[in-house]
PDB file of N, CA, C and O in Angstrom, chain B, residues numbered from 101:
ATOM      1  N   UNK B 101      83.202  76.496 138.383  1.00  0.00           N
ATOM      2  CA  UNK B 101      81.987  77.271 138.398  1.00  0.00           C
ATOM      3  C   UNK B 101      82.100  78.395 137.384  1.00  0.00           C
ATOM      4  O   UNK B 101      83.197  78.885 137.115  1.00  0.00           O
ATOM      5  N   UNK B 102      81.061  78.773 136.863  1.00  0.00           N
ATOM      6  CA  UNK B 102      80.965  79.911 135.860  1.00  0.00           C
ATOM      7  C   UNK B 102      79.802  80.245 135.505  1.00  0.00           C
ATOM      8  O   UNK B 102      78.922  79.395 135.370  1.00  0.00           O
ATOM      9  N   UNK B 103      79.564  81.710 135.264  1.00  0.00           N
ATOM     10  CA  UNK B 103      78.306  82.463 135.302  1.00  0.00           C
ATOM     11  C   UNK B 103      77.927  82.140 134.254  1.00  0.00           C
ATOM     12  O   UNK B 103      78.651  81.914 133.284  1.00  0.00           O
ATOM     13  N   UNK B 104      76.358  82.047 134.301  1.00  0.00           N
ATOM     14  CA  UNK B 104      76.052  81.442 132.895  1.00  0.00           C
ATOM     15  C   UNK B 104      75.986  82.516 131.601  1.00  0.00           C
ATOM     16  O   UNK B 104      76.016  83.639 132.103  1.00  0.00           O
ATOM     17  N   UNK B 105      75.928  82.595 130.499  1.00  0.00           N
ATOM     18  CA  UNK B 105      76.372  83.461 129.499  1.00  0.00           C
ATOM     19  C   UNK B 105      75.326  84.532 129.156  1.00  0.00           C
ATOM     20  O   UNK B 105      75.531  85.647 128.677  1.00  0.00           O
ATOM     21  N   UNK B 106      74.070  83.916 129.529  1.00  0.00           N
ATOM     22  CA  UNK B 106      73.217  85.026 129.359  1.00  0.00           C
ATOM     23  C   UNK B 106      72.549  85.461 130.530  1.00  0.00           C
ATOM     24  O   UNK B 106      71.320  85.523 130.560  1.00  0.00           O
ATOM     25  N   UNK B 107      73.494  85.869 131.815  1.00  0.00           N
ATOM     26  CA  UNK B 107      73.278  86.683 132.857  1.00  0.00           C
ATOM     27  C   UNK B 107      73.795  87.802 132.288  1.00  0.00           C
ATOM     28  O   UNK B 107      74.553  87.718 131.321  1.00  0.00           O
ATOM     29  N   UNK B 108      73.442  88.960 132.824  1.00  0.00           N
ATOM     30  CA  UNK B 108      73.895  90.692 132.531  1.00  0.00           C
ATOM     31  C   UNK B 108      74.356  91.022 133.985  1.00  0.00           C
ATOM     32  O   UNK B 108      73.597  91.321 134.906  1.00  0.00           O
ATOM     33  N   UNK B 109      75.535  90.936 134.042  1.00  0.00           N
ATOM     34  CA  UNK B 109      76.309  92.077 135.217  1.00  0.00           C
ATOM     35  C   UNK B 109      76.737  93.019 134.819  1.00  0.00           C
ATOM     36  O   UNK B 109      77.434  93.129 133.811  1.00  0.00           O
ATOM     37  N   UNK B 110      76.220  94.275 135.902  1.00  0.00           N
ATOM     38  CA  UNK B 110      76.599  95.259 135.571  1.00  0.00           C
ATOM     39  C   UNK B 110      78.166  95.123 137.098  1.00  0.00           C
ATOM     40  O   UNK B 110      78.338  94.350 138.041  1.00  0.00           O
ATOM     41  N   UNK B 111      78.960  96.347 136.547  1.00  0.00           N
ATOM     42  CA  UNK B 111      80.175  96.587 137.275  1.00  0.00           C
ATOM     43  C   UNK B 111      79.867  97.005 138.876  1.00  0.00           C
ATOM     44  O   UNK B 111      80.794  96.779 139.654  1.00  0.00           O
ATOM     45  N   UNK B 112      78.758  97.539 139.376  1.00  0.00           N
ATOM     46  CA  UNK B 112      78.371  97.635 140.900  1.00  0.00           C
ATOM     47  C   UNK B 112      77.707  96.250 141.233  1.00  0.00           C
ATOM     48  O   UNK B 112      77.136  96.224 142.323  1.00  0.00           O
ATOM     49  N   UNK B 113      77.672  94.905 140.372  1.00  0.00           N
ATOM     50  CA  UNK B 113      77.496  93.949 141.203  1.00  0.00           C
ATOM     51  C   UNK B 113      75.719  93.640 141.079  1.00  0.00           C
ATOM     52  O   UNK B 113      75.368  92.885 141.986  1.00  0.00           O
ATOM     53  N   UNK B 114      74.857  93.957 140.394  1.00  0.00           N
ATOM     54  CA  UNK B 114      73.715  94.131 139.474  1.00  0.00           C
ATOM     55  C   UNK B 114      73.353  92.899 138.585  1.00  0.00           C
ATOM     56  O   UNK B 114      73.275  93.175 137.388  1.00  0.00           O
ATOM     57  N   UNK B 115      73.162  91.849 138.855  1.00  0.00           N
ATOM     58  CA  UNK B 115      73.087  90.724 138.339  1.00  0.00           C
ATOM     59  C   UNK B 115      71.197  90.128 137.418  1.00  0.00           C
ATOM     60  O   UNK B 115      70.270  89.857 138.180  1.00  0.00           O
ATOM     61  N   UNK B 116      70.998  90.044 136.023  1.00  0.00           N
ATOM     62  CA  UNK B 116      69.704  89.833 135.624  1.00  0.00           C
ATOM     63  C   UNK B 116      69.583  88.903 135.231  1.00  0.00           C
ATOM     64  O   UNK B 116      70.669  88.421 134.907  1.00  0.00           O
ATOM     65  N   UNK B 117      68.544  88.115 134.996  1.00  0.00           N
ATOM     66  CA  UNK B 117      68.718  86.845 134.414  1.00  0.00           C
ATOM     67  C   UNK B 117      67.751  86.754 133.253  1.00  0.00           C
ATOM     68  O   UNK B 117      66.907  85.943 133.633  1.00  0.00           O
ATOM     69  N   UNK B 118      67.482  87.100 132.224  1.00  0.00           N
ATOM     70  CA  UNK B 118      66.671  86.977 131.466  1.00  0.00           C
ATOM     71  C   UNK B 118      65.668  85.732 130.979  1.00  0.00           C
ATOM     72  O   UNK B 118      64.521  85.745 130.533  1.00  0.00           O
ATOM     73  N   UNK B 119      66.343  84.958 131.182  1.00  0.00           N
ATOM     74  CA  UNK B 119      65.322  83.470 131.259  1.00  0.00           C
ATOM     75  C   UNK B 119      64.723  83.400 132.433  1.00  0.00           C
ATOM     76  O   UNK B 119      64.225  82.286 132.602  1.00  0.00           O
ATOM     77  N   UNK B 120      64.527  84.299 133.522  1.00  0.00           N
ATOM     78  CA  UNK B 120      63.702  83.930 134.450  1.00  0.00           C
ATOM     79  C   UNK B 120      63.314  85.471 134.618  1.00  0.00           C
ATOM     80  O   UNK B 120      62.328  85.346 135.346  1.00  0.00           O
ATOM     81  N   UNK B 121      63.433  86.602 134.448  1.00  0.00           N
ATOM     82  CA  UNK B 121      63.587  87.873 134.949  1.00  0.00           C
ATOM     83  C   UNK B 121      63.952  88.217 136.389  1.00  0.00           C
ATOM     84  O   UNK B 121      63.774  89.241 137.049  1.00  0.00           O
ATOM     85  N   UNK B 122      64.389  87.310 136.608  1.00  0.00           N
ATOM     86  CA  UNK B 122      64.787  88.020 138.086  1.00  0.00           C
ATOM     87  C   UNK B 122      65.936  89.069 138.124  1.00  0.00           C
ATOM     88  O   UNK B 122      66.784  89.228 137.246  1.00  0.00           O
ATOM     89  N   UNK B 123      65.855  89.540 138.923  1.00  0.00           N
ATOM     90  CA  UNK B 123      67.362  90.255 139.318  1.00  0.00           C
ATOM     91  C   UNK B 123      67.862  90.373 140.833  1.00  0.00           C
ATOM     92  O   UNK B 123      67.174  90.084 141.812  1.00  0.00           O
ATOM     93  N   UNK B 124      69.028  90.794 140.855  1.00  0.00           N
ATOM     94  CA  UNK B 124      69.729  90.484 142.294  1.00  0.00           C
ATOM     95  C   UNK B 124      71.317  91.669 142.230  1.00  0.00           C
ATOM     96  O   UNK B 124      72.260  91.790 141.448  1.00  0.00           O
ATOM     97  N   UNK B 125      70.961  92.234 143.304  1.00  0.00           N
ATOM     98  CA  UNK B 125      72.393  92.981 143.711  1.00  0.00           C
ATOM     99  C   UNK B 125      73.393  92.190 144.908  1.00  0.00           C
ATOM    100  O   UNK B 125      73.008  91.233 145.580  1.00  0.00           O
ATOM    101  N   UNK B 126      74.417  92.669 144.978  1.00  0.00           N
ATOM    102  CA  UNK B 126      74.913  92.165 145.647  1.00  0.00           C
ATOM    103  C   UNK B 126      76.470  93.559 146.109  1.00  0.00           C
ATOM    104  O   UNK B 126      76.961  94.439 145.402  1.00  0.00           O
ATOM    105  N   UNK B 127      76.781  93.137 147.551  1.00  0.00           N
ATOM    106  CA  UNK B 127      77.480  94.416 147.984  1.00  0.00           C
ATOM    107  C   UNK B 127      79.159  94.185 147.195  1.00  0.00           C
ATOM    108  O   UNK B 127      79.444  93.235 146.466  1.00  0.00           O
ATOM    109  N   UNK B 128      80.060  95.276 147.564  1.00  0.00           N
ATOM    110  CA  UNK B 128      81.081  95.053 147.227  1.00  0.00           C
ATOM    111  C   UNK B 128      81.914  93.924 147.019  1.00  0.00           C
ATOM    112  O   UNK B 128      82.557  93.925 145.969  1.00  0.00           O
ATOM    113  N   UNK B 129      82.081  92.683 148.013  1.00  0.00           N
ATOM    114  CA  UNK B 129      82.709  91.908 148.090  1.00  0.00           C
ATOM    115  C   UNK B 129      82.246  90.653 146.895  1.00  0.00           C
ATOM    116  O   UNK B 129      82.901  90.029 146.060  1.00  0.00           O
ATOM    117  N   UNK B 130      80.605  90.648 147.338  1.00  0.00           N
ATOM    118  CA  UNK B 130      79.750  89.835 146.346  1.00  0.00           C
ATOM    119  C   UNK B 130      80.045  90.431 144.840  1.00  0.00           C
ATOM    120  O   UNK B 130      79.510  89.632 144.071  1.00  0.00           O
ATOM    121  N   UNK B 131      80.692  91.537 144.050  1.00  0.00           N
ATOM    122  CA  UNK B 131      80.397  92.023 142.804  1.00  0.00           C
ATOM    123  C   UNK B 131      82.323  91.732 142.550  1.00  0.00           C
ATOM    124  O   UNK B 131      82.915  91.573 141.483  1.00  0.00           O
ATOM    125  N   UNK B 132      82.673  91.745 143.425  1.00  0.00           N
ATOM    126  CA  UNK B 132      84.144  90.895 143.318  1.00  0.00           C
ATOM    127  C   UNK B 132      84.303  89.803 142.888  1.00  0.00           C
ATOM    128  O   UNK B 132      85.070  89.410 142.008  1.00  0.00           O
ATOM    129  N   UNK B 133      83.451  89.177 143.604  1.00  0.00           N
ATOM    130  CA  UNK B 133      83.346  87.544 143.240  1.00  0.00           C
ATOM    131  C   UNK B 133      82.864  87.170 142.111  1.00  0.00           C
ATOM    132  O   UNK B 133      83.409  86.390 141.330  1.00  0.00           O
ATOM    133  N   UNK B 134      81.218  88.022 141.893  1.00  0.00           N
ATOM    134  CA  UNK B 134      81.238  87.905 140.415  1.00  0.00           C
ATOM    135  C   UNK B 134      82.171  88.632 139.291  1.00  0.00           C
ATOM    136  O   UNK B 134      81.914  88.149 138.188  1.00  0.00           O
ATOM    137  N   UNK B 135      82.760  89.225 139.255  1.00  0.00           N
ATOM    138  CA  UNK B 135      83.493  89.442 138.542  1.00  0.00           C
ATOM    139  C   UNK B 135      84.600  88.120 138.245  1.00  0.00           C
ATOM    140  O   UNK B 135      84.737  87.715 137.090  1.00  0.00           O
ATOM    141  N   UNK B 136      85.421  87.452 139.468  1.00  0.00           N
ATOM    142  CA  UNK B 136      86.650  87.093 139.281  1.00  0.00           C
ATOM    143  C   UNK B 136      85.431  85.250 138.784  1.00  0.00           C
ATOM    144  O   UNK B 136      85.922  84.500 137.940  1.00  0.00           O
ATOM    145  N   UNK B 137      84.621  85.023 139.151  1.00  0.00           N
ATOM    146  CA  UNK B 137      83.805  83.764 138.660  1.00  0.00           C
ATOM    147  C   UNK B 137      83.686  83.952 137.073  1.00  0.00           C
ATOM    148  O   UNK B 137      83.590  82.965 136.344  1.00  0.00           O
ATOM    149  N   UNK B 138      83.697  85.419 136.506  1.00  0.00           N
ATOM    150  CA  UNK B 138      83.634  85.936 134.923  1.00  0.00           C
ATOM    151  C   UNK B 138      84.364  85.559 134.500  1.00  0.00           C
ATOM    152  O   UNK B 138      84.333  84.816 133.519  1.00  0.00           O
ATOM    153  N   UNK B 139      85.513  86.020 135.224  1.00  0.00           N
ATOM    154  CA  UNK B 139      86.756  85.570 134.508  1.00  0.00           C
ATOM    155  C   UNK B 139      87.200  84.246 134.514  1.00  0.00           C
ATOM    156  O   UNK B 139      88.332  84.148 134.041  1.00  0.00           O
ATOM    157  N   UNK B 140      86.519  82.804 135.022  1.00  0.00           N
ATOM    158  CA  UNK B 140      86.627  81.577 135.173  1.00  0.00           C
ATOM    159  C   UNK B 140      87.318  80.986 136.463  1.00  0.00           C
ATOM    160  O   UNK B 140      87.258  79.809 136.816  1.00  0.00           O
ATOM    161  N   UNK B 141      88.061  82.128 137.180  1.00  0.00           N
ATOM    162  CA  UNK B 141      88.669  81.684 138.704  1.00  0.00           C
ATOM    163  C   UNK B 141      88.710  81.059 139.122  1.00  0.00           C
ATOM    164  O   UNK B 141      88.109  80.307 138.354  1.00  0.00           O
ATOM    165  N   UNK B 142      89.133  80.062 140.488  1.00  0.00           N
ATOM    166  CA  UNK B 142      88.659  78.678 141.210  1.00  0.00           C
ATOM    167  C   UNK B 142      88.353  79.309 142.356  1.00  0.00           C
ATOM    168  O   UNK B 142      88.901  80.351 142.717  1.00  0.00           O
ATOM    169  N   UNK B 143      87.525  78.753 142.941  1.00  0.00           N
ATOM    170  CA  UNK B 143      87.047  79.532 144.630  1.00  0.00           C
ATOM    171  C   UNK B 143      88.487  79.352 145.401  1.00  0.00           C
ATOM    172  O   UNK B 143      88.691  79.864 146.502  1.00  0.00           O
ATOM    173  N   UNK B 144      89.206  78.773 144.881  1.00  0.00           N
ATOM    174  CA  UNK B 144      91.169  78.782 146.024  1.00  0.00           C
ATOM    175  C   UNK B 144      91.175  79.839 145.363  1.00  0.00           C
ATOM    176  O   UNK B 144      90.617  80.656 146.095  1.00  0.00           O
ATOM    177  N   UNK B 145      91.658  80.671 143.787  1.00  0.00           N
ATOM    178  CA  UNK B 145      91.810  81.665 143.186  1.00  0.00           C
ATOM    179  C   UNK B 145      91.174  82.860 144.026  1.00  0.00           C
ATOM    180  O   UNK B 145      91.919  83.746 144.446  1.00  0.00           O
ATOM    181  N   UNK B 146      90.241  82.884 144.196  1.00  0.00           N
ATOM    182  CA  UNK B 146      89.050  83.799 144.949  1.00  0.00           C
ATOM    183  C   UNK B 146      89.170  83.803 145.931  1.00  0.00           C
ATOM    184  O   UNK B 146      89.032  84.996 146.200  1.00  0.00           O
ATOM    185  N   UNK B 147      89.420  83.110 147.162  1.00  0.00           N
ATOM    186  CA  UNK B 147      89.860  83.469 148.479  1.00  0.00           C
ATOM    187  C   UNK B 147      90.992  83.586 148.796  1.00  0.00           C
ATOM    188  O   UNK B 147      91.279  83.959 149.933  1.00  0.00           O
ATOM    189  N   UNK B 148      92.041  83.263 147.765  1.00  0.00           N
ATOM    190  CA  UNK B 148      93.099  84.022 147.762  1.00  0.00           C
ATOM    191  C   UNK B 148      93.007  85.637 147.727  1.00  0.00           C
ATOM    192  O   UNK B 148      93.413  86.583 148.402  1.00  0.00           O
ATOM    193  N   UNK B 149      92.418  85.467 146.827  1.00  0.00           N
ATOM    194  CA  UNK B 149      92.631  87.099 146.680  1.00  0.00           C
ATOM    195  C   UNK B 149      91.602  88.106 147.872  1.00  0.00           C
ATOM    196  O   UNK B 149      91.938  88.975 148.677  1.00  0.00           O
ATOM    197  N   UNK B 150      90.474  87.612 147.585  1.00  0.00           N
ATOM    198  CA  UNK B 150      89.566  88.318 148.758  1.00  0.00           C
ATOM    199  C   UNK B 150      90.836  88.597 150.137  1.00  0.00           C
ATOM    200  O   UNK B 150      91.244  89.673 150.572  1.00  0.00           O
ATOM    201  N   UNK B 151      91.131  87.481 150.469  1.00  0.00           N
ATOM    202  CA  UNK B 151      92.096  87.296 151.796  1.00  0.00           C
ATOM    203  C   UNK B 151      92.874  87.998 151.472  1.00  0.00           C
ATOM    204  O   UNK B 151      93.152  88.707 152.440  1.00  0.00           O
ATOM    205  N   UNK B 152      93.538  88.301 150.496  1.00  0.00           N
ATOM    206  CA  UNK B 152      94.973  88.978 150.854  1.00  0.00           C
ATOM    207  C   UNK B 152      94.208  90.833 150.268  1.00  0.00           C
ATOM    208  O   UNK B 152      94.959  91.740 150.626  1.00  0.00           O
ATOM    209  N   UNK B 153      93.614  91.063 149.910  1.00  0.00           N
ATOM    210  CA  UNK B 153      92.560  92.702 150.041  1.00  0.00           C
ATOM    211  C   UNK B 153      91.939  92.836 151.107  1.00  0.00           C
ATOM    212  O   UNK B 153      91.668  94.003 151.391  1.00  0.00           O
ATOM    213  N   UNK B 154      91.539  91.887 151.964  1.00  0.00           N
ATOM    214  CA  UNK B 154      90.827  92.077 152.954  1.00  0.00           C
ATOM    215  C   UNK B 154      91.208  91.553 154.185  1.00  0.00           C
ATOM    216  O   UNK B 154      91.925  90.553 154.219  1.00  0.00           O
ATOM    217  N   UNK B 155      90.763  92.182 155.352  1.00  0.00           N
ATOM    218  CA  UNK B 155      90.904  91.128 156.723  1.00  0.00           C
ATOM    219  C   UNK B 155      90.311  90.621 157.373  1.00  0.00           C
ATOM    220  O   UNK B 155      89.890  90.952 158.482  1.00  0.00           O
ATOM    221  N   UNK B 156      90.103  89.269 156.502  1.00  0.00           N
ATOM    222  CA  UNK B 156      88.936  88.207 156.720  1.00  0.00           C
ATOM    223  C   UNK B 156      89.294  86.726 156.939  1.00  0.00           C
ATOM    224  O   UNK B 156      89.838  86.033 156.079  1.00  0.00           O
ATOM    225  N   UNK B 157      89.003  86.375 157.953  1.00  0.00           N
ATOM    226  CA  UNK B 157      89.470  84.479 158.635  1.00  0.00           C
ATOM    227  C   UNK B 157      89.221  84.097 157.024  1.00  0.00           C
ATOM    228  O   UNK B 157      88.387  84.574 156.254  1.00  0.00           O
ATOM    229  N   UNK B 158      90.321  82.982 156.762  1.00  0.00           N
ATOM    230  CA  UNK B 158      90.078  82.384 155.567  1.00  0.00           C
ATOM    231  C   UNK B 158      89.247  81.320 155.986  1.00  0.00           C
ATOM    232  O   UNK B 158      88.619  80.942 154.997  1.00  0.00           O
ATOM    233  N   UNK B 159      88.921  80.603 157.071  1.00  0.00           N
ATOM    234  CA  UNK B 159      88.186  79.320 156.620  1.00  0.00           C
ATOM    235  C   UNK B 159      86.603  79.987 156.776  1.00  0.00           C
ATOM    236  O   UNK B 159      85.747  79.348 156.164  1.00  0.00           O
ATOM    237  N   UNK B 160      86.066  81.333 157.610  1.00  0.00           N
ATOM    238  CA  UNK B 160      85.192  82.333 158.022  1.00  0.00           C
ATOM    239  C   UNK B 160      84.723  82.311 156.194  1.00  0.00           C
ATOM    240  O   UNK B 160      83.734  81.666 155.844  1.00  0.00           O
ATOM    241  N   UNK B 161      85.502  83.025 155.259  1.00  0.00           N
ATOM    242  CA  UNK B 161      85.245  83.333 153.992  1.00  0.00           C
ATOM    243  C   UNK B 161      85.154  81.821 153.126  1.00  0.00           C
ATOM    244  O   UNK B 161      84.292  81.849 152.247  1.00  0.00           O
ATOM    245  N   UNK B 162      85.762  80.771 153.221  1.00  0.00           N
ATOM    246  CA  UNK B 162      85.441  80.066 152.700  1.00  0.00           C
ATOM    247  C   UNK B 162      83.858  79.484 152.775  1.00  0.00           C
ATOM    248  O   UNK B 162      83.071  79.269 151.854  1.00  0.00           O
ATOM    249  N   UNK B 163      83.714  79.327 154.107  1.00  0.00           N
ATOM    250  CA  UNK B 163      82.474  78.570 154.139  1.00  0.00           C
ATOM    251  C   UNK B 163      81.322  79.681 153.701  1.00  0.00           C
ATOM    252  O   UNK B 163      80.212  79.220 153.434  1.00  0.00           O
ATOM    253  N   UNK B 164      81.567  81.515 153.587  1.00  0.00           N
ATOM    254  CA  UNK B 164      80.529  82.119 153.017  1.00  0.00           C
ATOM    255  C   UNK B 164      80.921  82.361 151.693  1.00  0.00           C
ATOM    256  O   UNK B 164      80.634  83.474 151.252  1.00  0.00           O
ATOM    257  N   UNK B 165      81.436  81.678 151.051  1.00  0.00           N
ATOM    258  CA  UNK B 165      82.088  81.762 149.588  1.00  0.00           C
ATOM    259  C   UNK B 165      80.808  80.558 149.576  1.00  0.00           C
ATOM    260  O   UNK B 165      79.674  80.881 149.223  1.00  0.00           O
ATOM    261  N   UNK B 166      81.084  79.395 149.930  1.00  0.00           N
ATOM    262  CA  UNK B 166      80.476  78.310 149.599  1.00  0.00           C
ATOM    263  C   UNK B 166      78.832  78.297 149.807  1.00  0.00           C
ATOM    264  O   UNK B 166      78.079  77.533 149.202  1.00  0.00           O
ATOM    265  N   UNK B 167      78.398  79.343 150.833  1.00  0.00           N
ATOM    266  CA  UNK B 167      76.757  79.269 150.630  1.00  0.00           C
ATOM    267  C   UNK B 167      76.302  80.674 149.913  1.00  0.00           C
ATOM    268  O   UNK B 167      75.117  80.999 149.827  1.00  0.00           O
ATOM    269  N   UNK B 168      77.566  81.599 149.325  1.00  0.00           N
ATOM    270  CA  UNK B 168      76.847  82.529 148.413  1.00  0.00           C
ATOM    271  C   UNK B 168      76.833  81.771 146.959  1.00  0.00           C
ATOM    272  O   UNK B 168      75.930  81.978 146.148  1.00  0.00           O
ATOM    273  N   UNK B 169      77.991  80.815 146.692  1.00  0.00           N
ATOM    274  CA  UNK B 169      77.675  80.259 145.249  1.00  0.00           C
ATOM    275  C   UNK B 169      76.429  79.333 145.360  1.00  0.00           C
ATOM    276  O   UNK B 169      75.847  78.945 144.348  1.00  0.00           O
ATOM    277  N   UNK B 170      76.117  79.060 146.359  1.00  0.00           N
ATOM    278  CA  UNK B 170      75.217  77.876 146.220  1.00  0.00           C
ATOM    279  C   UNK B 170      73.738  78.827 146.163  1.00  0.00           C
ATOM    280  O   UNK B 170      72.700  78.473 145.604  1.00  0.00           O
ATOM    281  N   UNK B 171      73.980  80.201 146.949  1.00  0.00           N
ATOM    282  CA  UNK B 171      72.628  80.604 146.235  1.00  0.00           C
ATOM    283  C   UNK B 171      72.324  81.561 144.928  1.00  0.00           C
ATOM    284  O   UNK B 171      71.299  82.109 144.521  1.00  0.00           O
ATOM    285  N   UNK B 172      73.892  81.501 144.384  1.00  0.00           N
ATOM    286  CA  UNK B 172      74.085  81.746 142.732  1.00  0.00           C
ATOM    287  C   UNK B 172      73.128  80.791 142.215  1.00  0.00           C
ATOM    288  O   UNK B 172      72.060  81.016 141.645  1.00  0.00           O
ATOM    289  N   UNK B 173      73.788  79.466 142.564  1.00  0.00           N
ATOM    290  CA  UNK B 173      73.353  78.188 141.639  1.00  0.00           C
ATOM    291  C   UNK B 173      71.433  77.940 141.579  1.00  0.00           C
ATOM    292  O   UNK B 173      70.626  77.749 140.669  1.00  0.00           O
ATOM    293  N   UNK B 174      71.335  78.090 143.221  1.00  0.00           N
ATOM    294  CA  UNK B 174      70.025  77.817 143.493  1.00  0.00           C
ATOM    295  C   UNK B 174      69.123  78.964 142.551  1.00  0.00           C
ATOM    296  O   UNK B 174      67.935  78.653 142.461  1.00  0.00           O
ATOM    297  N   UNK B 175      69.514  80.247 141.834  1.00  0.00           N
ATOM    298  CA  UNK B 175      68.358  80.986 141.640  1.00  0.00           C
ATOM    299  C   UNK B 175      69.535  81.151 139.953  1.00  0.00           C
ATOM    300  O   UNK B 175      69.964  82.120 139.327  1.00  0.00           O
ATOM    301  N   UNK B 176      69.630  80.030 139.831  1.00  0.00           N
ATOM    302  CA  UNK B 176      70.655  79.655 137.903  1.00  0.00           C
ATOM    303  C   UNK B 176      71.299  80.931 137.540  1.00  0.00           C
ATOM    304  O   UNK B 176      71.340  81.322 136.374  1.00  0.00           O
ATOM    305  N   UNK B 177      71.941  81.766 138.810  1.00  0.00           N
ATOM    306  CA  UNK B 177      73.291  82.189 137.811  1.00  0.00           C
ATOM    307  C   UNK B 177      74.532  81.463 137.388  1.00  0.00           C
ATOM    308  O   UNK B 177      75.229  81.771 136.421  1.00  0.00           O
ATOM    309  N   UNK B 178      74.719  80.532 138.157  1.00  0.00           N
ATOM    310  CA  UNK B 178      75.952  79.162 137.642  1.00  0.00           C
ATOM    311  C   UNK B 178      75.399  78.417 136.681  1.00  0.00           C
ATOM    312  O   UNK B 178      74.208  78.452 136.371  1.00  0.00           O
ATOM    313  N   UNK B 179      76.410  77.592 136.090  1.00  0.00           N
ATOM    314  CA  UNK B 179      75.919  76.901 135.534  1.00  0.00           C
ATOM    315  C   UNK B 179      76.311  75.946 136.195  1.00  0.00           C
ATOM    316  O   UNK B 179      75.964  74.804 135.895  1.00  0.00           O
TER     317      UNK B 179
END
């Protein structure tokens, strides 16, 4: 997975999309994720790490790992 190139994140997690104008925030954990998805990560990469910063059930975070990318994808910040 990877953010598509002409989204604009800002560092509080501030996400725009210029081919559609939408925009979308998202809280701390969510501006994590986009960040470490920037950097090309694997969602194992990413709940690794979330899990070991945080104290969160890993299979709890997996399955909301898996319906926040899907509503990345659904409103084309993935590619």
């Amino acid at each position: 997975m990877r953010i598509r190139k002409n989204i604009a994140v800002s560092e509080e997690g501030f996400l725009f999309n210029p081919a559609t104008g939408d925009s979308f925030s998202t809280n701390g954990i969510g501006s994590e994720i986009i960040r470490m998805l920037k950097q090309d990560k694997s969602t194992h990469e990413i709940t690794d790490e979330i899990c070991r910063g945080y104290d969160v059930d890993r299979l709890l975070f997996e399955r909301d790992l898996d319906e926040f990318t899907a509503l990345l994808k659904d409103y084309s910040i993935l590619e």
